[in-house]
N, CA, C and O atoms as a CHARMM CRD file, in Angstrom:
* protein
*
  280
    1    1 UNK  N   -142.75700 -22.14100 -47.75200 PROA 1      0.00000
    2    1 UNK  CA  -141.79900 -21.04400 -47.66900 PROA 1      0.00000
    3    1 UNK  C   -140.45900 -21.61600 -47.20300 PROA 1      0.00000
    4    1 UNK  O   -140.28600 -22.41100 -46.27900 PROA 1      0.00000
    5    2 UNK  N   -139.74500 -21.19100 -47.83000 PROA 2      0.00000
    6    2 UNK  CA  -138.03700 -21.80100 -47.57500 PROA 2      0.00000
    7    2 UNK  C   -137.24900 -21.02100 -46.38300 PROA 2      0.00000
    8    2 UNK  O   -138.04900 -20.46200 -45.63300 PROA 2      0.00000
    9    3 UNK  N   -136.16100 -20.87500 -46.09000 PROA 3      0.00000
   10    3 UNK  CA  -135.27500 -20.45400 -45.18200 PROA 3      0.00000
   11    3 UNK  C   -134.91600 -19.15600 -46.27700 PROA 3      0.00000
   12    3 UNK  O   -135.13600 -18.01700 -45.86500 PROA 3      0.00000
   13    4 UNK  N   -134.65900 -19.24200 -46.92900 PROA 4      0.00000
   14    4 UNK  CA  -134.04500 -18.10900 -48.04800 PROA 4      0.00000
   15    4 UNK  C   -135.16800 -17.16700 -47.97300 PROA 4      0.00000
   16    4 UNK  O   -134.89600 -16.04600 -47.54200 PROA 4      0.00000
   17    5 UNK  N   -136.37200 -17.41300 -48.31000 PROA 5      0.00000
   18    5 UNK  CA  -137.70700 -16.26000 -48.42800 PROA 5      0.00000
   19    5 UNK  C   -137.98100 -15.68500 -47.00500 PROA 5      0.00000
   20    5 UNK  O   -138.36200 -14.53200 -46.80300 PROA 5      0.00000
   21    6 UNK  N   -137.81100 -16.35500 -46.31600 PROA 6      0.00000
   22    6 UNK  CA  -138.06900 -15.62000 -44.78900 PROA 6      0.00000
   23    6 UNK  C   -137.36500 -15.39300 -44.53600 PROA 6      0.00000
   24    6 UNK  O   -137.28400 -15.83000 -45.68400 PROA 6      0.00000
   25    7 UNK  N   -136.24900 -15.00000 -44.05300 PROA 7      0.00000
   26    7 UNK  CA  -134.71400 -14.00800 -44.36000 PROA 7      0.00000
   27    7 UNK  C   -134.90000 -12.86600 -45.32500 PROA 7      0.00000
   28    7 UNK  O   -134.71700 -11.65800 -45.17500 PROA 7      0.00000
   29    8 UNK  N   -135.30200 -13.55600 -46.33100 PROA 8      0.00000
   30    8 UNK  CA  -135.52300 -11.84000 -47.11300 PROA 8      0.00000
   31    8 UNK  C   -137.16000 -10.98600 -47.07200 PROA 8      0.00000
   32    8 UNK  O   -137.66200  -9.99900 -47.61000 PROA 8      0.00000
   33    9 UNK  N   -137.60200 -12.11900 -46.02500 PROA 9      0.00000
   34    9 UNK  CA  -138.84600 -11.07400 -45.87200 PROA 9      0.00000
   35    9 UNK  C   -138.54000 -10.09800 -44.54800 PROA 9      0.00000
   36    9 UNK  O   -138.95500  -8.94700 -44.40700 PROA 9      0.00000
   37   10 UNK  N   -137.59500 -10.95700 -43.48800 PROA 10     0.00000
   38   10 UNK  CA  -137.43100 -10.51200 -42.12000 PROA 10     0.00000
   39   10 UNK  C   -136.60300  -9.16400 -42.01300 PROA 10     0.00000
   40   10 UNK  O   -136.96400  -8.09900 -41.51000 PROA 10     0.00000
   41   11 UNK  N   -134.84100  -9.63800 -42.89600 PROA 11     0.00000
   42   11 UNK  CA  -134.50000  -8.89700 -43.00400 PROA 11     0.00000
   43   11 UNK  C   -134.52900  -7.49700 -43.25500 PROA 11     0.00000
   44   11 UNK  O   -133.84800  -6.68000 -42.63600 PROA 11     0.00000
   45   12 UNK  N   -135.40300  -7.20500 -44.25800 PROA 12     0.00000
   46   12 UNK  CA  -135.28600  -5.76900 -44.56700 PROA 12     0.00000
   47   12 UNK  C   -136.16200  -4.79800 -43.94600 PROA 12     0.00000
   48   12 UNK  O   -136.23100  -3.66100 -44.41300 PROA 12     0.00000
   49   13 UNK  N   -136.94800  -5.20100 -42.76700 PROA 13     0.00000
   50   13 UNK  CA  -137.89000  -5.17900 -42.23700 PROA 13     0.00000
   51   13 UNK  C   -137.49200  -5.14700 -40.45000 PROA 13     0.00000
   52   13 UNK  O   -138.40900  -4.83400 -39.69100 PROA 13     0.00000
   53   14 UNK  N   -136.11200  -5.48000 -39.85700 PROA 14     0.00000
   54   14 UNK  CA  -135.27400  -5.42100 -39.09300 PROA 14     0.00000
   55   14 UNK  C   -135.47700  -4.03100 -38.37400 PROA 14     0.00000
   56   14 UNK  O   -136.44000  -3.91800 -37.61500 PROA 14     0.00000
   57   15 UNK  N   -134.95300  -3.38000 -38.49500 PROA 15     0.00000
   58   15 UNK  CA  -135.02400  -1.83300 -38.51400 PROA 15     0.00000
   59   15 UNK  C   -136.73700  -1.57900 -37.73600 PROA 15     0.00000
   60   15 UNK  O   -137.18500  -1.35900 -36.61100 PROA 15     0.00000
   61   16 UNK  N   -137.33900  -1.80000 -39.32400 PROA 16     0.00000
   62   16 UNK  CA  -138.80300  -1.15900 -38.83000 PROA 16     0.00000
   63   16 UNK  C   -139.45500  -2.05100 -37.53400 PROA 16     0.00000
   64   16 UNK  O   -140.44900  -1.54200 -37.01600 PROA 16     0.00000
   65   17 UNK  N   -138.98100  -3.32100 -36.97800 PROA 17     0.00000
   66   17 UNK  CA  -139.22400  -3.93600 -36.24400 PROA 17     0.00000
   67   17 UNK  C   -139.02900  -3.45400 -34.86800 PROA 17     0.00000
   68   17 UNK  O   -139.80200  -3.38900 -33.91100 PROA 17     0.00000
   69   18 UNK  N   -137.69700  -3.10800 -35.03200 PROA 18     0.00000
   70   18 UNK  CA  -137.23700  -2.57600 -33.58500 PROA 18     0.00000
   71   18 UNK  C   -137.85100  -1.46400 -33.24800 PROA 18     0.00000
   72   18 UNK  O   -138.10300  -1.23200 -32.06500 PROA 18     0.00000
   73   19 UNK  N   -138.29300  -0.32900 -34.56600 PROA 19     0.00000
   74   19 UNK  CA  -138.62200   0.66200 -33.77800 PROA 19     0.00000
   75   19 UNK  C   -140.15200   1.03700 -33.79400 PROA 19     0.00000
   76   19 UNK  O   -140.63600   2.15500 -33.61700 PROA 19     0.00000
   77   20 UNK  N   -140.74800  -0.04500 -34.02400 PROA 20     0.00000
   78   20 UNK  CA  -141.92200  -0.65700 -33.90700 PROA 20     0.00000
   79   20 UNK  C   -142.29700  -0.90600 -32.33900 PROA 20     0.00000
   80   20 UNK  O   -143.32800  -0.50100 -31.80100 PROA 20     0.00000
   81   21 UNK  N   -141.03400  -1.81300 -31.58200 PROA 21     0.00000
   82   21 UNK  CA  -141.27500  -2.43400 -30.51300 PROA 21     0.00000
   83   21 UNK  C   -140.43000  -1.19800 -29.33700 PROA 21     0.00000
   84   21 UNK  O   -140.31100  -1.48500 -28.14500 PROA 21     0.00000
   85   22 UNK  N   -140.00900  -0.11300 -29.79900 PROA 22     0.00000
   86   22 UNK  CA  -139.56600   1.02900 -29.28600 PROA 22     0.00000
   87   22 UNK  C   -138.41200  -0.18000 -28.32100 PROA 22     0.00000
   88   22 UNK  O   -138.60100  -0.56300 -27.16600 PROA 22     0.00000
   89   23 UNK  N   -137.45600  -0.49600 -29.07200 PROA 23     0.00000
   90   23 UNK  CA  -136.52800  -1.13300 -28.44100 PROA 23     0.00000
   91   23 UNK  C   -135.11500   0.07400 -28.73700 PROA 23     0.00000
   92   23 UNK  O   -135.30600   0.82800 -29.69100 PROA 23     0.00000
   93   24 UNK  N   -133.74600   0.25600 -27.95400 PROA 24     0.00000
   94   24 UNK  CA  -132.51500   0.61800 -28.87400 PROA 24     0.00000
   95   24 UNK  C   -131.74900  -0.52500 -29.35700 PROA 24     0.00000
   96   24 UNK  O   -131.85400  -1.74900 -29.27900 PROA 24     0.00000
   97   25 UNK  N   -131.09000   0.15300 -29.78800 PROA 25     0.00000
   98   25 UNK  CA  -130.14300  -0.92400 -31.19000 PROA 25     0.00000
   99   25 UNK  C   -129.43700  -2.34400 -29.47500 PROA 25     0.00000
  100   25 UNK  O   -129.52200  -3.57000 -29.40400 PROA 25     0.00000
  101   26 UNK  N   -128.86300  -1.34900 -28.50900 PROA 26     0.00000
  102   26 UNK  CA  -128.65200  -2.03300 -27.30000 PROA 26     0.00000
  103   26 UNK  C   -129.55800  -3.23600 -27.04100 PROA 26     0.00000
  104   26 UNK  O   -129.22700  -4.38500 -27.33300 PROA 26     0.00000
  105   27 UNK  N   -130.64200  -2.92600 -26.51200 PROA 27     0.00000
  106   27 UNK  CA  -131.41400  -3.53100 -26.31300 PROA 27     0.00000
  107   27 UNK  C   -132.10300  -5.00400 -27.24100 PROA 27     0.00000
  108   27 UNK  O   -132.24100  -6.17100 -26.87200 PROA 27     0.00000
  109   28 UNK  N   -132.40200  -4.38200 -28.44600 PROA 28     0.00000
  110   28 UNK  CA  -132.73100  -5.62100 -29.51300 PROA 28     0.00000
  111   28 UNK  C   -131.38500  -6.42700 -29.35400 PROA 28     0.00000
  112   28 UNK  O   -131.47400  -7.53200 -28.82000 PROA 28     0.00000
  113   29 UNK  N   -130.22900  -6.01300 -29.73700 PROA 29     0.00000
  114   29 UNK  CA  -129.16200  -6.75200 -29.65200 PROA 29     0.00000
  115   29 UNK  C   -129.29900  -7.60800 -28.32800 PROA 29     0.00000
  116   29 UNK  O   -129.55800  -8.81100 -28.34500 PROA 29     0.00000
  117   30 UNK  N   -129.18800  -7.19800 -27.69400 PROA 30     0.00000
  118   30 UNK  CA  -129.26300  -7.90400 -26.16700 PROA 30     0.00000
  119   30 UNK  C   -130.11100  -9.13300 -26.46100 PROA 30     0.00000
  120   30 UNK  O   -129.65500 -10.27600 -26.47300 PROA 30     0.00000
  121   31 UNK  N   -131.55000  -8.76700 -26.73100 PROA 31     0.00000
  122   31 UNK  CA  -132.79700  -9.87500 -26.93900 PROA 31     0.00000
  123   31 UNK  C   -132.42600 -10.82200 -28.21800 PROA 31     0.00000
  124   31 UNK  O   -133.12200 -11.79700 -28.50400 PROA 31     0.00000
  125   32 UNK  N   -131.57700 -10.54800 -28.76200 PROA 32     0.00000
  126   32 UNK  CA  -131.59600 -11.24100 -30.08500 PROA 32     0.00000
  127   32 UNK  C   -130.58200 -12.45000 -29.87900 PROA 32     0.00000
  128   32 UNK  O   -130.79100 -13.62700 -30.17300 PROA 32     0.00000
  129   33 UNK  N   -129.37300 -11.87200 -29.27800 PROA 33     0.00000
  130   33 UNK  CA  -128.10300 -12.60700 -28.57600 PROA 33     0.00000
  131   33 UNK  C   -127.32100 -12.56300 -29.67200 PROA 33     0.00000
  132   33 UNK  O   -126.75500 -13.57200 -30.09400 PROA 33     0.00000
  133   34 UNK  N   -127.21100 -11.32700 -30.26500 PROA 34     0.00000
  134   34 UNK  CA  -126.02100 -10.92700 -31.25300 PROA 34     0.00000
  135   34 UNK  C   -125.04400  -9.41600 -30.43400 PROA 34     0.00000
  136   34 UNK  O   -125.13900  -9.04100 -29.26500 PROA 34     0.00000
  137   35 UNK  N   -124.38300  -8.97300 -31.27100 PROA 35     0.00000
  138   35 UNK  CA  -123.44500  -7.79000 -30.71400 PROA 35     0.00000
  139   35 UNK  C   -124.40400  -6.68000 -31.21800 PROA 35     0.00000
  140   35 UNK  O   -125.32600  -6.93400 -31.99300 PROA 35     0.00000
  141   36 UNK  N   -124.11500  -5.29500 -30.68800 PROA 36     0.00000
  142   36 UNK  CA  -124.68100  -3.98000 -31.24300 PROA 36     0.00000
  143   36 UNK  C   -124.35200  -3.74500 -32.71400 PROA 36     0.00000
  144   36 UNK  O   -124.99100  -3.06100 -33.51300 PROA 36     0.00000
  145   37 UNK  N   -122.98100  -4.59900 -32.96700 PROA 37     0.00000
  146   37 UNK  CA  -122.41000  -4.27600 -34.19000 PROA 37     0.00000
  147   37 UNK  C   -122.91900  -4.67700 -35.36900 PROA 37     0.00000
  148   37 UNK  O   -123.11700  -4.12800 -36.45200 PROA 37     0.00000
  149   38 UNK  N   -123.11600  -5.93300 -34.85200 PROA 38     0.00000
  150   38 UNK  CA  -123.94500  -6.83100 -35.69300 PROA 38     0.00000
  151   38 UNK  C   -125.52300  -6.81200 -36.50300 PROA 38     0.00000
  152   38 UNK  O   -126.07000  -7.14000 -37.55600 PROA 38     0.00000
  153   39 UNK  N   -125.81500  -6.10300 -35.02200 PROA 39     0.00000
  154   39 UNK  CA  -126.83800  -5.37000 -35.44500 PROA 39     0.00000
  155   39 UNK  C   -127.24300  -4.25200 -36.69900 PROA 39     0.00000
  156   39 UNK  O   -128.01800  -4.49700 -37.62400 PROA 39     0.00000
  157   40 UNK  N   -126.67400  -3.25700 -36.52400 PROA 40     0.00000
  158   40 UNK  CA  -126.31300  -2.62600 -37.04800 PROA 40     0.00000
  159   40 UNK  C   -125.57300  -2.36400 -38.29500 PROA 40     0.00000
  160   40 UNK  O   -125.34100  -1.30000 -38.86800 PROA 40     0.00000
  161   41 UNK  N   -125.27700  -3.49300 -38.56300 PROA 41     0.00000
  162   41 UNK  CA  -124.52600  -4.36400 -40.01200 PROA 41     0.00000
  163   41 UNK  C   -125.63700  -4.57600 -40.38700 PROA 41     0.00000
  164   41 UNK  O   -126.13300  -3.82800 -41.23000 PROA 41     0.00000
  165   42 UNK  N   -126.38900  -5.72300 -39.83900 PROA 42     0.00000
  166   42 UNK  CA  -128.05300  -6.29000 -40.16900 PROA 42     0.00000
  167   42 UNK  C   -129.11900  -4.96200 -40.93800 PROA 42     0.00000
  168   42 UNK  O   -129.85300  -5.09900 -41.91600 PROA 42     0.00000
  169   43 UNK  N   -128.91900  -3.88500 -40.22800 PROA 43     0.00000
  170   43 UNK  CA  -129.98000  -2.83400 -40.34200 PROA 43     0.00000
  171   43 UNK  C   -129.68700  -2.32100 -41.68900 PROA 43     0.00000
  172   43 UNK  O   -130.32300  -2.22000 -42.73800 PROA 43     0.00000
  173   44 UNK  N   -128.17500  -1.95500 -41.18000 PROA 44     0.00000
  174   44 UNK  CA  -127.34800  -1.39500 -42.77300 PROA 44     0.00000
  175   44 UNK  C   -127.77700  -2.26000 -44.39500 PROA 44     0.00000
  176   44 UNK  O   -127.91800  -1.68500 -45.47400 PROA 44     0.00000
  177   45 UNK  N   -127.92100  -3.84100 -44.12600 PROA 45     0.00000
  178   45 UNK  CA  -127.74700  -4.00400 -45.04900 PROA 45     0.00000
  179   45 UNK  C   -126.26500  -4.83700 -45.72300 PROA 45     0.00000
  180   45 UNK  O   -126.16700  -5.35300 -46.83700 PROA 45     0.00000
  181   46 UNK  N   -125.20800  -4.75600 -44.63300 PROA 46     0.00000
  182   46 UNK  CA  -123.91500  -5.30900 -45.04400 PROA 46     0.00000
  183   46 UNK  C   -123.73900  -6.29700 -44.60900 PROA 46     0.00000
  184   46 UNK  O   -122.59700  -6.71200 -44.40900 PROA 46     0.00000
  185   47 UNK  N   -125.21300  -7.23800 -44.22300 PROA 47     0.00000
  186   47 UNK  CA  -123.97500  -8.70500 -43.63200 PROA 47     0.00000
  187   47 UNK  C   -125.99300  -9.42600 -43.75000 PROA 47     0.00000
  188   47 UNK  O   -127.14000  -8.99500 -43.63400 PROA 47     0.00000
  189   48 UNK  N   -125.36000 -10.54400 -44.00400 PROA 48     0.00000
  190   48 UNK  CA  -126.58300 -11.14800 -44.26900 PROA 48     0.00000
  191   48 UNK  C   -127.10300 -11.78300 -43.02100 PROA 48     0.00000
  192   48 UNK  O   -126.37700 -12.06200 -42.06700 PROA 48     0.00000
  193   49 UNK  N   -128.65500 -12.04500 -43.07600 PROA 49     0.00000
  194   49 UNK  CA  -129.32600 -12.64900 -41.63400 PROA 49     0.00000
  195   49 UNK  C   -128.97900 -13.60000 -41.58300 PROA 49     0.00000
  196   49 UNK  O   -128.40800 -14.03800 -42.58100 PROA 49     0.00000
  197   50 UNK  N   -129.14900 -14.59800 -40.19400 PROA 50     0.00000
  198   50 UNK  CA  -128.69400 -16.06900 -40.25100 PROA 50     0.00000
  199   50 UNK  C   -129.95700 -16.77200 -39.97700 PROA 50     0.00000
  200   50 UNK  O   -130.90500 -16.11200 -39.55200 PROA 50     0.00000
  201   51 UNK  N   -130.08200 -18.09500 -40.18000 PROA 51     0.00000
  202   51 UNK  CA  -131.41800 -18.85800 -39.90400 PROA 51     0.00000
  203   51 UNK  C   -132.08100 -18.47200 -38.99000 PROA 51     0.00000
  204   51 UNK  O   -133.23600 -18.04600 -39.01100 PROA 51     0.00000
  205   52 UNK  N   -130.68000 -18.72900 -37.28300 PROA 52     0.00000
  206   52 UNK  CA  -131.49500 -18.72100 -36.35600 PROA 52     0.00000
  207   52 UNK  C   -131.79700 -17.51500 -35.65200 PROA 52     0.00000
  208   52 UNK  O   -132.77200 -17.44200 -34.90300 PROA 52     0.00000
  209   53 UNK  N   -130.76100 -16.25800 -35.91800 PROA 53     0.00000
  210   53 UNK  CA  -131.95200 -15.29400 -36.28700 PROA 53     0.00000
  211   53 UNK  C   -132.84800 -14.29600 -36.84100 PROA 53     0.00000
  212   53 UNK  O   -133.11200 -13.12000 -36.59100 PROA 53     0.00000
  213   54 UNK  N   -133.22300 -15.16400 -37.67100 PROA 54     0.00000
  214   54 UNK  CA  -134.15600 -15.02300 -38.18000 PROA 54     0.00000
  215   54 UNK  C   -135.31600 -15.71700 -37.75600 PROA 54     0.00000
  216   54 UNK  O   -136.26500 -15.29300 -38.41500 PROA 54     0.00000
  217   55 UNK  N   -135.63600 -16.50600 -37.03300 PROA 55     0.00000
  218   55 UNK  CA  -136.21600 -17.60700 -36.45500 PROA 55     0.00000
  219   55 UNK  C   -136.69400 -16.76500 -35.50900 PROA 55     0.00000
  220   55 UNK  O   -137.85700 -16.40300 -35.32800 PROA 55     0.00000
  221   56 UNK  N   -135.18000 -16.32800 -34.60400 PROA 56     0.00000
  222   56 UNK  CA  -135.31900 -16.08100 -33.25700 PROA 56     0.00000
  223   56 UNK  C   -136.86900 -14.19300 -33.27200 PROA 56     0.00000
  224   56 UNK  O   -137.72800 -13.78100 -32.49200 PROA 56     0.00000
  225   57 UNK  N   -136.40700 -13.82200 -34.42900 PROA 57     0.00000
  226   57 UNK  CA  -137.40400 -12.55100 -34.83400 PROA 57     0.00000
  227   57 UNK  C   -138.11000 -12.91900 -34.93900 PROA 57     0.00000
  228   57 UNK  O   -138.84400 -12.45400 -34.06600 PROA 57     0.00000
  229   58 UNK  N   -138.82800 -13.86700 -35.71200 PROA 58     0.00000
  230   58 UNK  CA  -140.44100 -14.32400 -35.81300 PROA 58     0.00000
  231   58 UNK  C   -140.85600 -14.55200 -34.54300 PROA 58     0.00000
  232   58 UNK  O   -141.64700 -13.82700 -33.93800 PROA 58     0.00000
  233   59 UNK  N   -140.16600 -15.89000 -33.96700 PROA 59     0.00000
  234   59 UNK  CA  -140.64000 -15.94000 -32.76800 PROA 59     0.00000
  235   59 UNK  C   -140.77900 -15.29200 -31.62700 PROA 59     0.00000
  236   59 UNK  O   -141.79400 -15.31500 -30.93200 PROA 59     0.00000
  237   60 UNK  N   -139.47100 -14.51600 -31.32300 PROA 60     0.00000
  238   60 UNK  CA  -139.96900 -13.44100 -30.47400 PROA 60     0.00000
  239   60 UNK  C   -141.07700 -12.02800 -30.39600 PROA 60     0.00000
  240   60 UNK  O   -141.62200 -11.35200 -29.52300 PROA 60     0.00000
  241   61 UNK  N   -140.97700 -12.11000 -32.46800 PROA 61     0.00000
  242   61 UNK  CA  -141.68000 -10.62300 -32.12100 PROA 61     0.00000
  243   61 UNK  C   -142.72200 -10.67200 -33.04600 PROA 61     0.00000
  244   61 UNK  O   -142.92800  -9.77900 -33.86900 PROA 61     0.00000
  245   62 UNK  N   -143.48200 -11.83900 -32.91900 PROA 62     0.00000
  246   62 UNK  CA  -144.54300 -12.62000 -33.74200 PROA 62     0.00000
  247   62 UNK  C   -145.85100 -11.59200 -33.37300 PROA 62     0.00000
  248   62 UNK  O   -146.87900 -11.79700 -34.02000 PROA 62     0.00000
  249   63 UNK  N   -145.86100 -10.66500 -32.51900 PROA 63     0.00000
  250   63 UNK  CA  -147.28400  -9.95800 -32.49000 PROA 63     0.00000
  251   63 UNK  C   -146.79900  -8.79700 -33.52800 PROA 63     0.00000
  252   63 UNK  O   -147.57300  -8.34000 -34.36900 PROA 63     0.00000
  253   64 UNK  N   -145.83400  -8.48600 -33.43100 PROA 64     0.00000
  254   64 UNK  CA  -145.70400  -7.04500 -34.57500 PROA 64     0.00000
  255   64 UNK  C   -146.30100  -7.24400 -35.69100 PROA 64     0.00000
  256   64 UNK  O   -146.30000  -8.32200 -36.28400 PROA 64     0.00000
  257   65 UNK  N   -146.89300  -6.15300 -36.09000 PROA 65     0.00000
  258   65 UNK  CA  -147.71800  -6.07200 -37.07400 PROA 65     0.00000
  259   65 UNK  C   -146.98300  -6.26300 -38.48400 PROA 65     0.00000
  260   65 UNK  O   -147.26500  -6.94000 -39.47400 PROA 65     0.00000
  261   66 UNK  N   -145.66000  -5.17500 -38.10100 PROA 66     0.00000
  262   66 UNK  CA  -145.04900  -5.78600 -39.62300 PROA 66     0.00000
  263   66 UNK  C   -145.02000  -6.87700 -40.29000 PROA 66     0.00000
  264   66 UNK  O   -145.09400  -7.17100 -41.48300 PROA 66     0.00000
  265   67 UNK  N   -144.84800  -7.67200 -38.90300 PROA 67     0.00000
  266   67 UNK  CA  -144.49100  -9.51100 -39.34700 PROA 67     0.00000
  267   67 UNK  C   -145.47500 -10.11600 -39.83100 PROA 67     0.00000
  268   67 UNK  O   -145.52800 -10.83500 -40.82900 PROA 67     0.00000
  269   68 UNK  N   -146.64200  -9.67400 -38.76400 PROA 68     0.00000
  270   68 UNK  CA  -147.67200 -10.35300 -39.49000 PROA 68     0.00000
  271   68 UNK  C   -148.23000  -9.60700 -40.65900 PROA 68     0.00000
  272   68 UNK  O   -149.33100 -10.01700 -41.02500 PROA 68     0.00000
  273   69 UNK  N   -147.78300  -8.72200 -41.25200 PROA 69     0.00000
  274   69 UNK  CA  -148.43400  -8.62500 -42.63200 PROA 69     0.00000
  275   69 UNK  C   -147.79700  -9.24500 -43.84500 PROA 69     0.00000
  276   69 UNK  O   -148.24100  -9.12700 -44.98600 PROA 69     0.00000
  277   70 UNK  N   -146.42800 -10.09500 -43.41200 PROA 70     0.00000
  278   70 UNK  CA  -145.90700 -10.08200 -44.86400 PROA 70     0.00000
  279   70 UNK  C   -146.34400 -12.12200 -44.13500 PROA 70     0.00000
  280   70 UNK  O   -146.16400 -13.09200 -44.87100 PROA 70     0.00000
């Protein structure tokens, strides 16, 4: 699996993650070490994921079920 396929598996899947882990947009942002804005760009859809995090989502939130199904 490449850097490109896990980004587009993580990404669109962002959203359902957080409110999976009953986090707010605040909060994930906080854990992620991006802005609220950014976030929220991410969720939207208007700004693409970056490696590390994308990385930083697996690894932190490697028990969610979402993750582990794809």
């Amino acid at each position: 699996m490449n850097k490109q396929t896990v980004i587009d598996l993580v990404l669109p899947r962002l959203k359902l993650i957080r409110t999976e882990m009953d986090y707010t947009q605040d909060q994930m942002a906080d854990i992620l070490g991006i802005s609220k804005k950014t976030l929220v760009q991410l969720e939207k859809g208007r700004q693409e994921l970056s490696w590390t995090v994308a990385v930083a989502i697996c690894a932190l939130f490697r028990e969610s079920a979402l993750l582990r199904s794809v």
